[in-house]
C-alpha positions, 0 to 999 in steps of 0.5 A: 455862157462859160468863160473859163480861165484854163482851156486843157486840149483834149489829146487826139489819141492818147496811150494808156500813160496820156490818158491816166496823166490827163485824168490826173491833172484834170482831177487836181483842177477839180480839187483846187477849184480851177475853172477850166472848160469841159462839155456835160460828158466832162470831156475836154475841148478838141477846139479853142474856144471863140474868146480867149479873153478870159484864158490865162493858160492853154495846156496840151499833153506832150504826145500832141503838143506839135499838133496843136501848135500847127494847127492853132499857130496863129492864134496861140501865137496871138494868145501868149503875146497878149499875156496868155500862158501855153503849158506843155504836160509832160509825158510820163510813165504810169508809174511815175502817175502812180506816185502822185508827185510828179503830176501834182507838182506840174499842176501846182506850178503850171496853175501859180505861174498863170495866176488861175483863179483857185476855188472859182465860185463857176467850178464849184457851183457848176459841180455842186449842182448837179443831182444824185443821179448826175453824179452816179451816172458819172461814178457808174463805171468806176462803180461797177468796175468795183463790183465786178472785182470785189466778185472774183475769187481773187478779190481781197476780202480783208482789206477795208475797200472791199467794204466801203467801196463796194458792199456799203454802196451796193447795200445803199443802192439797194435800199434805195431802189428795192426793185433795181439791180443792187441786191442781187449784185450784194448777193454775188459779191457776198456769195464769192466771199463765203465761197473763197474768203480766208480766215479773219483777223478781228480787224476784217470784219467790217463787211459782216453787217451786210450779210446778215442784211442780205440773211434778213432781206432774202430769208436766206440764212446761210448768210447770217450763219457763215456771218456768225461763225466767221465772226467766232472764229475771228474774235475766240482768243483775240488779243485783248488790251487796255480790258478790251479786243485789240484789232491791231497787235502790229500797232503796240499798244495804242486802240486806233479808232479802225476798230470800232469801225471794222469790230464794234458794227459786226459785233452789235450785228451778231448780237442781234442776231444771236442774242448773245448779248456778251457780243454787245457788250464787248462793241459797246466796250470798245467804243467807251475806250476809245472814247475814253483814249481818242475823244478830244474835249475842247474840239468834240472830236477823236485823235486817230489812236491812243492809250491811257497816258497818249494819242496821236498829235492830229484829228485825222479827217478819215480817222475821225471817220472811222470812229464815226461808222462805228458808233453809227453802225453800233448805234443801229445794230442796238436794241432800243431799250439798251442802257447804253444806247443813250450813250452811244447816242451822245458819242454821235452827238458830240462827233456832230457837233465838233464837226458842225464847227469845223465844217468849211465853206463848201462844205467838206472837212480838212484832212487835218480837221481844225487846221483850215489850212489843211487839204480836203481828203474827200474820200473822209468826207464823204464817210462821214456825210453817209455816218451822218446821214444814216445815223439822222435816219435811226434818230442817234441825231436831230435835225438841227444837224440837217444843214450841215450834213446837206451841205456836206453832201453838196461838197462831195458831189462838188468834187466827183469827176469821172473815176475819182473823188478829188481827192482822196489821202493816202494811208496814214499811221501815228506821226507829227503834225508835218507828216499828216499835212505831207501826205499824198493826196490822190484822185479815188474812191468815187464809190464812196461819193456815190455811198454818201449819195445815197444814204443822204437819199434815203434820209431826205428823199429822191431827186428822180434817180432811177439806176441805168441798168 
């Protein structure tokens, strides 16, 4: 029986503003692990429950705050009396939800002033019980909503979720379940950007792998062509830094570990393709200068950026993801024989372990990873639990990594609720210590979860799922 500690009244008839507003919250009750009531389609309560023993706040949105007061005056009225909370949720304009702020802070004030519970053990074990195919069923929408963006001319080809919220989960899914709908929604989204797609700097070529998967799988080569040439034309007369390509010239003279995300994977690919093998060697030498720049000793862990006498203050959680894709994705696209490949291996394996000791209870990584106290940018976990996974399947890693990364999956699904991962940080550069901890946290990027998902069923087997389309 659920006795949950926040009963958040779903609104009657919300506007677009309620809605978005009421997603939000809900979102940050997930991220704080707030025990509050919702039915299996995660929707919110029209009725108070029976007992309100266990009841510390009743929440409505403004729009229906008389409402809720006529119709539940006598028992409220009882509620607040007996040391309850009633909150009101302000009505604000979807810009100002945009910004985050607002919300969070309404959130945070309206939770500490009731004494709700955070990381209750019920919110968390209800979530993380769930199964794959619970958790893509909720992701779908938002995930198809992706798709079908990423498949109009218009789409924004050169930005980096393009790839990791619409190609890489596609390409999973398809791997997954061969005969489903997946690959030929890859295909789709791949035909609309050979057809519309600009030019590319070295920096936006992190979806080229999946072109020459999709030139493989379909046996149609004019994939992996328009693939190759794109990659010519990106790389021919690149900027070159610190003896290798720099991705970022805008960024000065630091090499950021986005890099060898978005070059070193499309390089190793063309070269496997090609066999061109100065491609190899020019990704292999990417990740060695970052490596030697980025990679922390005493943590086994990569700062975000550097430069031979410099990095930037904080292991960044996406950061280290970024560097993490890479070597995975360098680390597959490599021939087994190749003297480096060992290296790159334990590039992965060092990556590994850092993370093995800075893993939570739940499972996730802080968005400043040795610092505990930090935020959890759910978005970076569930980035590295697919790397993880994937490189455990082409053998960069044992076994004995099986638990975290198991666990790390658990997480994730743990924070999926509808249209979001909770949550997620925002964009960020070089700064201090202070700026990376002040960084706006937002409720997105559900495709990902779904990513990390199924690169975690491929590697240890199915749990039944089977696509609803």
């Amino acid at each position: 029986m659920m006795r949950p500690e926040v009963v958040f009244l779903r609104p009657a008839d919300p506007s677009f503003d309620c809605r978005k507003a009421v997603q939000w919250f809900t979102a940050f009750m997930v991220e704080a692990g707030v025990d509050f009531a919702f039915d299996d389609r995660y929707e919110l309560p029209q009725e108070l429950p029976d007992d309100l023993t266990s009841v510390k706040v009743v929440i409505m949105h403004a729009d229906d705050e008389a409402h809720y007061r006529k119709r539940f005056a006598d028992r409220l009225e009882h509620f607040v009396k007996h040391g309850g909370e009633v909150a009101i949720l302000e009505a604000l304009p979807a810009q100002q939800i945009k910004e985050h702020h607002p919300i969070y802070r309404l959130f945070s004030i309206m939770m500490t002033r009731a004494g709700v519970t955070f990381d209750h053990p019920a919110l968390r074990k209800r979530l993380q019980n769930r199964t794959f195919q619970e958790v893509f069923q909720l992701a779908q929408p938002n995930l198809d909503g992706r798709i079908a963006s990423y498949s109009r001319p218009e789409a924004e080809y050169d930005k980096e979720p393009y790839t990791y919220g619409g190609l890489l989960p596609c390409q999973a899914l398809a791997e997954l379940e061969p005969d489903g709908p997946w690959f030929d929604m890859l295909r789709g989204m791949l035909d609309v950007f050979m057809a519309h797609a600009r030019d590319a700097s070295p920096n936006a070529l992190h979806g080229m792998p999946s072109f020459f998967y999709a030139a493989r799988r379909s046996g149609n080569q004019a994939y992996a062509e328009w693939a190759v040439k794109r990659i010519r034309r990106a790389t021919g007369g690149a900027m070159r830094i610190h003896g290798t390509i720099q991705t970022l010239p805008e960024r000065g003279q630091n090499l950021w570990n986005e890099s060898l995300a978005h070059l070193s994977p499309a390089l190793a690919a063309f070269a496997q393709w090609t066999g061109e093998t100065a491609a190899l060697v020019e990704a292999v030498t990417l990740a060695e200068r970052l490596h030697a720049f980025n990679y922390d000793p005493s943590t086994s862990l990569w700062f975000h950026a550097g430069r031979p006498d410099y990095h930037t203050p904080v292991l960044w959680g996406r950061g280290q993801a970024w560097a993490l894709f890479g070597l995975v994705g360098l680390f597959e696209h490599m021939p087994k024989e190749h003297p480096k490949r060992s290296l790159i291996a334990g590039y992965i394996r060092e990556v590994a372990e850092g993370l093995q000791r800075v893993q939570d209870e739940e499972g996730l990584w802080g968005n400043v990873l040795d610092d505990p106290r930090s935020r959890r940018g759910v978005r970076a976990c569930a980035m590295l639990v697919a790397s993880l996974a994937r490189a455990r399947r082409h053998g960069a890693i044992s076994p004995d990594f099986d638990g975290m990364i198991q666990g790390g999956w658990k997480g994730v699904r743990g924070r999926m609720w509808p249209g979001s991962l909770c949550c997620m940080c925002g964009g960020t550069g070089p700064g201090t210590y202070f700026y990376y901890t002040s960084r706006p946290f937002t409720p997105h990027g559900s495709a990902e979860g779904v990513h990390a998902g199924a690169e975690a069923m491929l590697t240890w087997g199915k749990d039944g799922f089977l696509s609803t389309l």
